[in-house]
DSSP file (Angstrom, degrees, kcal/mol; ACC not computed):
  #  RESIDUE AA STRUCTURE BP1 BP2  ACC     N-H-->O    O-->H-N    N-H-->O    O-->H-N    TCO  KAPPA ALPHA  PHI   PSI    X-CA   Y-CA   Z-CA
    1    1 A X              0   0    0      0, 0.0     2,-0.3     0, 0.0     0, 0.0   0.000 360.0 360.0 360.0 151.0  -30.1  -14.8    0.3
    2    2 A X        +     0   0    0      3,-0.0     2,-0.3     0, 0.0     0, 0.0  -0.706 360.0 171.8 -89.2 129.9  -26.3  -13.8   -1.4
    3    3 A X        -     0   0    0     -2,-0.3     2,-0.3     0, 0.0     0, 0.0  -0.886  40.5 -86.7-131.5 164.6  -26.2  -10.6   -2.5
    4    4 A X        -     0   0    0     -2,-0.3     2,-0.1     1,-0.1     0, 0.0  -0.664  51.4-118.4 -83.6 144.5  -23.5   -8.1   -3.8
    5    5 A X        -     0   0    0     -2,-0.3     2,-0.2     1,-0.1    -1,-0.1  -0.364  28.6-112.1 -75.4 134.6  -21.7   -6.1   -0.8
    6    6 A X     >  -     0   0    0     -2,-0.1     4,-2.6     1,-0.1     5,-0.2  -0.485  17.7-111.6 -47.6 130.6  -21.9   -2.6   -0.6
    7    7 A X  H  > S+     0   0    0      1,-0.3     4,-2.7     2,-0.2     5,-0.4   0.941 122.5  51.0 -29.7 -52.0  -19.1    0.1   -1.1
    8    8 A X  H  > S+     0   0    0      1,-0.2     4,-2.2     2,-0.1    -1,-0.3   0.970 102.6  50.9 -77.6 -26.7  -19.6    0.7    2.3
    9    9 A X  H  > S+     0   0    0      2,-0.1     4,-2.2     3,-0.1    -2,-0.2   0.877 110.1  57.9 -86.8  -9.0  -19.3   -2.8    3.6
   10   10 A X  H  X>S+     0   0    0     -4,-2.6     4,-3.6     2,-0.2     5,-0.7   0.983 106.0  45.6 -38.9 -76.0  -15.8   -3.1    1.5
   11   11 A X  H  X5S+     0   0    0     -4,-2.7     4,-1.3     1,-0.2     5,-0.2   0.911 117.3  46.4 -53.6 -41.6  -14.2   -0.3    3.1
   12   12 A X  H  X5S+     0   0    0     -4,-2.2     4,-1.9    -5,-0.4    -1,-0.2   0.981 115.0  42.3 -45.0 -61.4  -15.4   -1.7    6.2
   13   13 A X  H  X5S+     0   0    0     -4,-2.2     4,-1.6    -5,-0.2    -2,-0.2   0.865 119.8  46.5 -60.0 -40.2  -14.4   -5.2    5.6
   14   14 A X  H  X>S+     0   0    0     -4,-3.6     4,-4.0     2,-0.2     5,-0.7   0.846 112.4  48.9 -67.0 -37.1  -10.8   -3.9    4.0
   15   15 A X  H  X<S+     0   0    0     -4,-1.3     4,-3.3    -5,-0.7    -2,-0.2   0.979 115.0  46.6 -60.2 -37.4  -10.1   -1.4    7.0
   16   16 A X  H  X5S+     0   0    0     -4,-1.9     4,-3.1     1,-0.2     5,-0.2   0.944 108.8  52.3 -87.1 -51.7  -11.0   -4.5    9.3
   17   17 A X  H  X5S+     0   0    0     -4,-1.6     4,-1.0     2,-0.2    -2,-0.2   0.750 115.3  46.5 -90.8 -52.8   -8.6   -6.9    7.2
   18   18 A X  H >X5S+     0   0    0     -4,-4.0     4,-2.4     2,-0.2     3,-0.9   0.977 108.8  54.1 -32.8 -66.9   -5.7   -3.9    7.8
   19   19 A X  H 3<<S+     0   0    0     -4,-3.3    -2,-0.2    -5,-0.7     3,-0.2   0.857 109.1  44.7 -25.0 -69.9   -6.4   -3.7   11.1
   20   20 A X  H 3X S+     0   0    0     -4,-3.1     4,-1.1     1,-0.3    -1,-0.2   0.527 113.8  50.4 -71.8 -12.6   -5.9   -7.3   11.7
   21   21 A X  H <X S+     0   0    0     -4,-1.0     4,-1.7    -3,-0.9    -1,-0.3   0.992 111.0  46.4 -54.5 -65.3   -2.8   -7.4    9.7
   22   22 A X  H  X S+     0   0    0     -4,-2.4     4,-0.7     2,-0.2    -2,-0.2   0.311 112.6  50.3 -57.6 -11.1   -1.2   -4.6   11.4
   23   23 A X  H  > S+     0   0    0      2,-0.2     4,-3.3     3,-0.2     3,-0.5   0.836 112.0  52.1-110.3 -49.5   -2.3   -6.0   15.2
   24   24 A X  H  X S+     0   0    0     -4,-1.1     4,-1.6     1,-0.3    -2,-0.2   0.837 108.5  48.5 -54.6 -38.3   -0.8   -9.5   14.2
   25   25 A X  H  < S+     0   0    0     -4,-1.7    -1,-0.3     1,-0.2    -2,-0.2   0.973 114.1  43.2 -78.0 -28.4    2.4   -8.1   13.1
   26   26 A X  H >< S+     0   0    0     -4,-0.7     3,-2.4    -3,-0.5    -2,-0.2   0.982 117.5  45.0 -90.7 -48.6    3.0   -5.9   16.2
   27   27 A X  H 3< S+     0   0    0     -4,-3.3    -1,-0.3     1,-0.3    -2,-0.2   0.854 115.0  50.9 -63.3 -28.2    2.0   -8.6   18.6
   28   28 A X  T 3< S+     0   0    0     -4,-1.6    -1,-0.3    -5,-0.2     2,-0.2  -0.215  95.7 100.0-106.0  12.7    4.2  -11.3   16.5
   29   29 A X    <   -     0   0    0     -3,-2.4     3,-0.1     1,-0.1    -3,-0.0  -0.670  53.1-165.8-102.2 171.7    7.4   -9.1   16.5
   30   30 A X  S    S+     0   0    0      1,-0.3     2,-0.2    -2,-0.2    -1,-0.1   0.464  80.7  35.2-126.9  -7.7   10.4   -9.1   18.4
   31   31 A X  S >> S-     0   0    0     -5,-0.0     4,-1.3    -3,-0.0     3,-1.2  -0.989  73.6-118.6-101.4 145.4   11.2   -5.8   17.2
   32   32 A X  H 3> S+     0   0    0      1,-0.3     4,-1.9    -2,-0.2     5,-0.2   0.744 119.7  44.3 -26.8 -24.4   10.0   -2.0   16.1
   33   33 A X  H 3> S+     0   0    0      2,-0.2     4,-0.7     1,-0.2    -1,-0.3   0.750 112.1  45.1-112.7 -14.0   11.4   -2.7   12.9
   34   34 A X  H <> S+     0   0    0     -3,-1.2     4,-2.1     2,-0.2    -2,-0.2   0.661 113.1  55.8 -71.0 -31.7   10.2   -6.0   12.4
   35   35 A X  H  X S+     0   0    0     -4,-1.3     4,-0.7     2,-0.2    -2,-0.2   0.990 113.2  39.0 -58.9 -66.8    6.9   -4.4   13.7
   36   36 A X  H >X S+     0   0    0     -4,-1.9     3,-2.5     1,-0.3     4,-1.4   0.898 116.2  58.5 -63.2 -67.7    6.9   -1.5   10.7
   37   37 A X  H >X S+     0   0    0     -4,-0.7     3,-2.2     1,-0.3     4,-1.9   0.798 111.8  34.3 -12.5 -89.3    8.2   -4.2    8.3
   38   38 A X  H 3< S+     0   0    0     -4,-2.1    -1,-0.3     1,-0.3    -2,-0.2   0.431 109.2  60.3 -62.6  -6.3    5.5   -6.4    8.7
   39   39 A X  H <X S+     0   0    0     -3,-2.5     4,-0.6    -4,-0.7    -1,-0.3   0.471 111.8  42.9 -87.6 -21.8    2.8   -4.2    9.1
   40   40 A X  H << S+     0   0    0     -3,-2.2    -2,-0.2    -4,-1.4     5,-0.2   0.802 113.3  49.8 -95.5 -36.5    3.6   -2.7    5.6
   41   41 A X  T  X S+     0   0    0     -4,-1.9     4,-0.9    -5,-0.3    -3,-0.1   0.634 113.0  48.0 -92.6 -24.2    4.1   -6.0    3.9
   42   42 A X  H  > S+     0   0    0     -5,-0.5     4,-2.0     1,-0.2     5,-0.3   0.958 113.8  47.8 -91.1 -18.9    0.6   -7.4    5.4
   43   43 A X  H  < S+     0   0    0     -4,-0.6    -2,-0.2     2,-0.2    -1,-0.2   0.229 118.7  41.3 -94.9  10.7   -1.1   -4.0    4.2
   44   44 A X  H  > S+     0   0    0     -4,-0.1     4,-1.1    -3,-0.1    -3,-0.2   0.566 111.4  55.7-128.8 -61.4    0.6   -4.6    0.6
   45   45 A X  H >< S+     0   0    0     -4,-0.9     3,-2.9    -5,-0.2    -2,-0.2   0.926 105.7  49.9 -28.8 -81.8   -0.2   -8.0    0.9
   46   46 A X  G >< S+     0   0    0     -4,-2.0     3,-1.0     1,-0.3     4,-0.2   0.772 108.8  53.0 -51.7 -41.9   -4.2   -7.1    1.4
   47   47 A X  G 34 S+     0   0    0     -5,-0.3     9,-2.7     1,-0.3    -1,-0.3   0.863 104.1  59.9 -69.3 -20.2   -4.1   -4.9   -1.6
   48   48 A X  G << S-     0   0    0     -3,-2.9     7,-0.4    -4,-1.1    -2,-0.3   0.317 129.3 -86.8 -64.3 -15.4   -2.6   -8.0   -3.4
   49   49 A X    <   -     0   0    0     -3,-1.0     2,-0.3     5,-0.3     5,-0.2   0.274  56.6-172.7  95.1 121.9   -5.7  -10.5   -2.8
   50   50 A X        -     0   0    0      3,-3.1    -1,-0.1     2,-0.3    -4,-0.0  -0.947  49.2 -52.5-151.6 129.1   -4.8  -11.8    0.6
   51   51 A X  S    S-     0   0    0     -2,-0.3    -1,-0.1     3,-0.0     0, 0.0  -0.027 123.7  -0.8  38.8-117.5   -7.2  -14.8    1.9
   52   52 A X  S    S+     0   0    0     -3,-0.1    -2,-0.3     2,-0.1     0, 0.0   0.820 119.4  68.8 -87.8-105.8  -10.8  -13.8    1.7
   53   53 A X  S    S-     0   0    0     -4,-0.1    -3,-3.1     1,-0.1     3,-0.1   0.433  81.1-123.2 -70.8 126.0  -10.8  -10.2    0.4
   54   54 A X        -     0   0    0     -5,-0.2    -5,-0.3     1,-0.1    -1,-0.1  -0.287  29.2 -69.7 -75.6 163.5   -9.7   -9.7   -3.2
   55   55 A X        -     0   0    0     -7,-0.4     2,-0.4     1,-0.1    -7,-0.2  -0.146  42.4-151.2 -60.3 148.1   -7.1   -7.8   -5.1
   56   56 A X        -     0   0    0     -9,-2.7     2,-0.5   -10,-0.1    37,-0.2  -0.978  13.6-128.4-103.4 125.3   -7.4   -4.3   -5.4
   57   57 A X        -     0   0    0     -2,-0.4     2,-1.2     1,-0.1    31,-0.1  -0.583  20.6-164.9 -78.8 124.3   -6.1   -2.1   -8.3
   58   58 A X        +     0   0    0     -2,-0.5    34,-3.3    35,-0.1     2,-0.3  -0.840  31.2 162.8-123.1  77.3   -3.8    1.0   -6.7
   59   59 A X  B     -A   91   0A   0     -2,-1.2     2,-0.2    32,-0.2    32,-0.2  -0.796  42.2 -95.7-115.9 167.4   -3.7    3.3   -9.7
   60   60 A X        -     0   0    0     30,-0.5    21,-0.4    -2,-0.3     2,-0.3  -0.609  25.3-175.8 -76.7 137.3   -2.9    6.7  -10.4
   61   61 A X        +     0   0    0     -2,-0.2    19,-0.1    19,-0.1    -1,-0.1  -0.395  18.8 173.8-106.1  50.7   -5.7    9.5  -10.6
   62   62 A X        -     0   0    0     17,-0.3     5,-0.1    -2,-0.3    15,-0.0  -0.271  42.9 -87.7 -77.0 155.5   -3.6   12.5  -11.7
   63   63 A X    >   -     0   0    0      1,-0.1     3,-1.7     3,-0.1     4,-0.1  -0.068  38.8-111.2 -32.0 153.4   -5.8   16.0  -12.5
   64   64 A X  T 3  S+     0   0    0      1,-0.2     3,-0.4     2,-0.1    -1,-0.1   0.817 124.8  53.3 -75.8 -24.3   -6.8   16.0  -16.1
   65   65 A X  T >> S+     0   0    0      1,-0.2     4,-2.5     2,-0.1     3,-0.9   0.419  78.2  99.8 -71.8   4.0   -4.2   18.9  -16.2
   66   66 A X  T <4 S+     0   0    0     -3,-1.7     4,-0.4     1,-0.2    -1,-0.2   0.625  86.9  44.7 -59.2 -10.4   -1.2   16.8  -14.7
   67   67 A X  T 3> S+     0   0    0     -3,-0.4     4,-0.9    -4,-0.1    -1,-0.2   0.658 116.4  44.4 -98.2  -2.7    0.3   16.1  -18.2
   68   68 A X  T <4 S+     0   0    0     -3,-0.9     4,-0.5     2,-0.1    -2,-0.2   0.802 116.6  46.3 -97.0 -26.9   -0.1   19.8  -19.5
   69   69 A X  T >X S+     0   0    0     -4,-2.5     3,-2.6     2,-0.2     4,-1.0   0.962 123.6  36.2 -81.4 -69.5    1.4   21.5  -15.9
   70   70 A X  T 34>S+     0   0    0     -4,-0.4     5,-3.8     1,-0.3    -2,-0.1   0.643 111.3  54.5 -83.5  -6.2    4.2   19.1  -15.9
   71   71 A X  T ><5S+     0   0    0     -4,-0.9     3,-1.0     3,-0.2    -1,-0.3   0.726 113.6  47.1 -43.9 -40.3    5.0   18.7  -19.5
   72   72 A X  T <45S+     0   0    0     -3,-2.6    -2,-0.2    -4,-0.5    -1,-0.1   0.463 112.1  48.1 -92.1  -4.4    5.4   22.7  -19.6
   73   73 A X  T 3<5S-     0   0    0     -4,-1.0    -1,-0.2     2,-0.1    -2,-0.1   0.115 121.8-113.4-124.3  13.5    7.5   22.6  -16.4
   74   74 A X  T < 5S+     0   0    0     -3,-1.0     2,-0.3     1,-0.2    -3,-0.2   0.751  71.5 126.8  23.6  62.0    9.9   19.5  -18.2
   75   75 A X      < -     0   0    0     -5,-3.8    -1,-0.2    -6,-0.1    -2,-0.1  -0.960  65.6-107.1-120.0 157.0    8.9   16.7  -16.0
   76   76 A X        -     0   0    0     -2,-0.3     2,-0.3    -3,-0.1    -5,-0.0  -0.418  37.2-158.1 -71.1 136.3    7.7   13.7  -16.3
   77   77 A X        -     0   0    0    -10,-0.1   -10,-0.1     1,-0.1    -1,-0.0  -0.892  19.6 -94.1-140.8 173.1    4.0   12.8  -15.3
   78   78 A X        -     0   0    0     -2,-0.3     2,-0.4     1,-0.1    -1,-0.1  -0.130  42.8-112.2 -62.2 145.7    1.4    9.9  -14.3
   79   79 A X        -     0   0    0     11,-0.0     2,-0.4   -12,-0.0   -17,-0.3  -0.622  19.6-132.4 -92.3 168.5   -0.3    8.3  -16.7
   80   80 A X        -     0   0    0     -2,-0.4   -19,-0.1   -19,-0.1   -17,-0.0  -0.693  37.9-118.9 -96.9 125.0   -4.8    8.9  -16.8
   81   81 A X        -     0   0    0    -21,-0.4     2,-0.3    -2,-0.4    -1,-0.1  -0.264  25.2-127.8 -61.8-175.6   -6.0    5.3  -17.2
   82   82 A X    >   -     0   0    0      3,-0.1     3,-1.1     1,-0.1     2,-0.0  -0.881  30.3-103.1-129.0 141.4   -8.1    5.1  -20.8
   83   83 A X  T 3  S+     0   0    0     -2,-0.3    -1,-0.1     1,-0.2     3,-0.0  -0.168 114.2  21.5 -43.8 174.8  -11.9    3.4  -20.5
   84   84 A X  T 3  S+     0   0    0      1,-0.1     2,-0.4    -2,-0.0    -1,-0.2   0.505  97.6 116.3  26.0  39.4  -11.6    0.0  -21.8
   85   85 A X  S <  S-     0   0    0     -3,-1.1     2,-0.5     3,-0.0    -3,-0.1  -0.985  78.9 -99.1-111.1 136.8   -7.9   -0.1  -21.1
   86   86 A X    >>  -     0   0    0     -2,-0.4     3,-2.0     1,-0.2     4,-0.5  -0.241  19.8-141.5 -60.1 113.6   -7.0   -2.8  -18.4
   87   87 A X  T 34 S+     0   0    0     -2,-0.5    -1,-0.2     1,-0.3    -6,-0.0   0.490  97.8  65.9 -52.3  11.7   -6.6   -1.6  -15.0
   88   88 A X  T >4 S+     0   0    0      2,-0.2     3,-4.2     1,-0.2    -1,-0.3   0.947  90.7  68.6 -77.5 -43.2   -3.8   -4.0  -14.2
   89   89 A X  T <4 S+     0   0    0     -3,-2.0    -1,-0.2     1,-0.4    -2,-0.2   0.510 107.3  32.1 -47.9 -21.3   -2.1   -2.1  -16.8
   90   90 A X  T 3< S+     0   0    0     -4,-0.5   -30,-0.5     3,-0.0    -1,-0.4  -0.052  92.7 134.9-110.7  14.0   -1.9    1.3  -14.3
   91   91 A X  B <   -A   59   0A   0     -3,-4.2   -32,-0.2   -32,-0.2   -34,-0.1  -0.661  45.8-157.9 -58.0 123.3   -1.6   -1.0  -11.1
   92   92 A X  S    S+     0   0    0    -34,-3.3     2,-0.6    -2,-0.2    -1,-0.1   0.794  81.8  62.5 -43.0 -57.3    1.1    0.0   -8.4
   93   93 A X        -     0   0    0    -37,-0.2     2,-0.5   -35,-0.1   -35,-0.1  -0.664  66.9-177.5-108.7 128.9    1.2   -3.1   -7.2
   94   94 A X    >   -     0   0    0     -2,-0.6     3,-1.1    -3,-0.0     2,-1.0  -0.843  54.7 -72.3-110.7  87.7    2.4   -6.2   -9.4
   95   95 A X  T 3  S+     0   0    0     -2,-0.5     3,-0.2     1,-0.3   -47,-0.0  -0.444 125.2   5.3  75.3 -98.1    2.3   -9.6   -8.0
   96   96 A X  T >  S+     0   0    0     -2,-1.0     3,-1.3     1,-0.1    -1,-0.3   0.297  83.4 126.9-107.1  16.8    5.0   -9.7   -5.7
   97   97 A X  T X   +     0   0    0     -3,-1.1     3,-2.4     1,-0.2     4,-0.4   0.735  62.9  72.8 -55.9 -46.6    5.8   -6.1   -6.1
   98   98 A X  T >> S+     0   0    0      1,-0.3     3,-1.9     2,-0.2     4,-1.7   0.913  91.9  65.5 -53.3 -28.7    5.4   -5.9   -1.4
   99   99 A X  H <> S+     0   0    0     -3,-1.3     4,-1.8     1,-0.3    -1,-0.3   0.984  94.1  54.6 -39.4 -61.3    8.9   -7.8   -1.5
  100  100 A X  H <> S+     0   0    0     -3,-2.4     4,-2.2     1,-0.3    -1,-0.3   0.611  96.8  59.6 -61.6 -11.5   10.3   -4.8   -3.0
  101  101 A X  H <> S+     0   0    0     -3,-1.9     4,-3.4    -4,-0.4    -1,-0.3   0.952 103.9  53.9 -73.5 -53.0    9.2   -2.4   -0.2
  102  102 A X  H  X S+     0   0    0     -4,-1.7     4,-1.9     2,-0.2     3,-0.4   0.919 116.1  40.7 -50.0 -69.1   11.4   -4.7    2.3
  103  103 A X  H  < S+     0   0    0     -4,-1.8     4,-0.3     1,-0.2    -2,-0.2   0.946 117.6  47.1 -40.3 -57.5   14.7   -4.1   -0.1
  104  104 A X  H  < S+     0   0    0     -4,-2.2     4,-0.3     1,-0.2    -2,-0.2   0.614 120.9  24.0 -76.8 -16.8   14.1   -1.1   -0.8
  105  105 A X  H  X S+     0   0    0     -4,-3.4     4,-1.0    -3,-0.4     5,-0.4   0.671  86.9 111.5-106.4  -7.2   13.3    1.1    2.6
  106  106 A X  H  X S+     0   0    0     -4,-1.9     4,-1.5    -5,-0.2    -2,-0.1   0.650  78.7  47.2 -33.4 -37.7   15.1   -1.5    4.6
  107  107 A X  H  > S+     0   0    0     -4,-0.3     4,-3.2     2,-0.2     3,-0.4   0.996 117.1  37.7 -57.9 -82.6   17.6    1.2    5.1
  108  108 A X  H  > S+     0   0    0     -4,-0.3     4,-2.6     1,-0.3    -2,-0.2   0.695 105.8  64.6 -23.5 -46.5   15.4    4.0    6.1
  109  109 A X  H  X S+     0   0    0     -4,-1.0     4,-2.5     2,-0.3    -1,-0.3   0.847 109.0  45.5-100.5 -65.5   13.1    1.8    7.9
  110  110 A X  H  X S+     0   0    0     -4,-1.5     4,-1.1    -5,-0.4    -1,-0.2   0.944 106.9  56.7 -61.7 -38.4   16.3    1.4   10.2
  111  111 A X  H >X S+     0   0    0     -4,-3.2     3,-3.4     2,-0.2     4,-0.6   0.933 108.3  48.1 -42.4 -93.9   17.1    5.0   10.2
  112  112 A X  H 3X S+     0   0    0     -4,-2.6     4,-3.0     1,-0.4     3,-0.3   0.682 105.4  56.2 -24.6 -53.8   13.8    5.6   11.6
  113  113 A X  H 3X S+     0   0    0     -4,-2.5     4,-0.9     1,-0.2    -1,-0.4   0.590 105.0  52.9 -84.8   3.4   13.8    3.1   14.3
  114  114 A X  H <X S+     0   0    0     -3,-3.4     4,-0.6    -4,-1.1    -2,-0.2   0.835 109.2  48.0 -49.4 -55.9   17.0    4.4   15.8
  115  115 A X  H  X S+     0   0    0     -4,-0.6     4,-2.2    -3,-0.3     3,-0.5   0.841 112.3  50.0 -36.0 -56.6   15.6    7.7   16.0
  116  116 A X  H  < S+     0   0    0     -4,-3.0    -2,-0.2    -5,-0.4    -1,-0.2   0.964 116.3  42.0 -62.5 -30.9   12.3    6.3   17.6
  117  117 A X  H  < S+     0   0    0     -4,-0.9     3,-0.5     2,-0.2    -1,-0.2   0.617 109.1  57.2 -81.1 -16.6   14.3    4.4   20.1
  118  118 A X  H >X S+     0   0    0     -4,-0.6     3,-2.3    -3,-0.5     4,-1.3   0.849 112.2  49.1 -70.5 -62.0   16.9    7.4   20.7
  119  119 A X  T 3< S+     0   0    0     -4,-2.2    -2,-0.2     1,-0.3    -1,-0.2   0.241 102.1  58.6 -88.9  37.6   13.7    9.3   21.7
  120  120 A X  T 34 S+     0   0    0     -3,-0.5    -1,-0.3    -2,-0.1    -2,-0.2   0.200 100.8  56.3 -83.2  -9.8   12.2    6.8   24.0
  121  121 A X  T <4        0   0    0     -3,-2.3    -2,-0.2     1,-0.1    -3,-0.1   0.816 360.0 360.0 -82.8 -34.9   15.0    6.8   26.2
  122  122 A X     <        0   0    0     -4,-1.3    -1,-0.1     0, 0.0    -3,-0.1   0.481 360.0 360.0 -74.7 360.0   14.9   10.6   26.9
């Protein structure tokens, strides 16, 4: 008989659904930086609704005193979702939002594998 899954067999079933991203991309590179690349973009992907396991909302939780600390301290701070406000509205992730990861750290993301590959040699 169908029943609703448990908390705990989600996290399982998401953790498993990482995993298998992250194993696919490494086996299925031809580089470290193709590896990191794709390993972020399938774990961005998964939080997106990817095949069987559905989207997940990636919102902010700040303390109920993050707008009073960082107001007083003139910085800018997260917003506290509202009940009955829609959680897309506080979603990190937007659509096709994992694209942006790939523009935007591409640089770093090269940095870094230069450094990893300088200190495999020694």
């Amino acid at each position: 008989m169908s029943r609703e899954k448990t908390s705990d067999e989600v996290r399982v079933e998401f953790m498993r659904q990482i995993m298998k991203w992250c194993v696919d991309a490494i086996e299925g590179s031809r580089t470290k930086e193709e590896a990191v690349i794709n390993s972020v973009f399938g774990v961005l992907t998964t939080l997106e609704g990817s095949g069987d396991f559905p989207y997940c909302a990636v919102i902010p939780q700040p303390h109920p005193n993050d707008s009073e600390f960082h107001r007083k301290n003139g910085e800018d701070w997260y917003p506290c979702p509202v009940v009955g406000q829609e959680v897309a509205d506080f979603s990190v992730l937007r659509g096709e939002d994992h694209h942006i990861f790939v523009v935007m750290f591409r640089d770093t993301i090269n940095r870094l594998m230069e450094n990893w590959s300088e200190e495999t040699k020694s």
